[in-house]
C-alpha positions as CSV (number, residue, x, y, z in Angstrom):
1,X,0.0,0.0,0.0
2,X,1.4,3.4,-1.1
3,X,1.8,6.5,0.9
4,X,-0.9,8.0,-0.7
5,X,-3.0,5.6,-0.4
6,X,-2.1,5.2,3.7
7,X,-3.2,8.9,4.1
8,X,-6.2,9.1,1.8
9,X,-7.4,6.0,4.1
10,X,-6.6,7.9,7.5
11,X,-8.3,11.0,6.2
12,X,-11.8,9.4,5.0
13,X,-11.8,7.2,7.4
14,X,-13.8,9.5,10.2
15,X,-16.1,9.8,6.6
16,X,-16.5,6.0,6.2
17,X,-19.2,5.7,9.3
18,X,-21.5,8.5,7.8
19,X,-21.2,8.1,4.0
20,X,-21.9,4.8,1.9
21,X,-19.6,2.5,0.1
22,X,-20.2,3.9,-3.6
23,X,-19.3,8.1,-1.4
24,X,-16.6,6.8,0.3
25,X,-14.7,5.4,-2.9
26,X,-15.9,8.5,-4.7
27,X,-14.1,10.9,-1.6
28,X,-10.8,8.5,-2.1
29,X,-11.0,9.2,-6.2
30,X,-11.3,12.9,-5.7
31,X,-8.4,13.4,-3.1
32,X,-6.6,11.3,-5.3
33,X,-7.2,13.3,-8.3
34,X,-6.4,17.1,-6.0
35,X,-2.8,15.1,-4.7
36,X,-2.1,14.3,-8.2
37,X,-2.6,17.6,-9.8
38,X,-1.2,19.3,-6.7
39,X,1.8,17.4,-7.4
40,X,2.4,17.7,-11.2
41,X,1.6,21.6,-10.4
42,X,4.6,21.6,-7.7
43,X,6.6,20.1,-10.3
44,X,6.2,22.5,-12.9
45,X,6.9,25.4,-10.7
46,X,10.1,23.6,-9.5
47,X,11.0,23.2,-13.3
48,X,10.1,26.9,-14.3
49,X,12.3,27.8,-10.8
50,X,15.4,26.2,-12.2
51,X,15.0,27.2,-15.8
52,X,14.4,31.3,-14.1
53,X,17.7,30.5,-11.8
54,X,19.4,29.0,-15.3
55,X,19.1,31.7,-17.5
56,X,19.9,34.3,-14.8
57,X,23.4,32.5,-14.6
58,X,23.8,34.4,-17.9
């Protein structure tokens, strides 16, 4: 089991006793989907970062 998966299951899992199944999955799928686009956004900053801190070199 991944991290992400670990902490997707610790944060729903106060959800799990008050939603159903099919709401439950459906809250895992969309933190899943704001992680991954959270991360591929951090990534293209860090890559625009180092292109800025490259071309300042000259």
């Amino acid at each position: 089991m991944s991290k992400l998966t670990k902490e997707i299951n610790q944060l729903v899992h106060d959800y799990a006793e008050r939603l159903d199944t099919n709401d439950v999955e459906e809250l895992k799928d969309l933190l899943v989907a704001v992680t991954l686009t959270a991360e591929q956004s951090g990534f293209e900053n860090s890559i625009r970062f180092v292109m800025k801190l490259i071309c300042s070199m000259f």
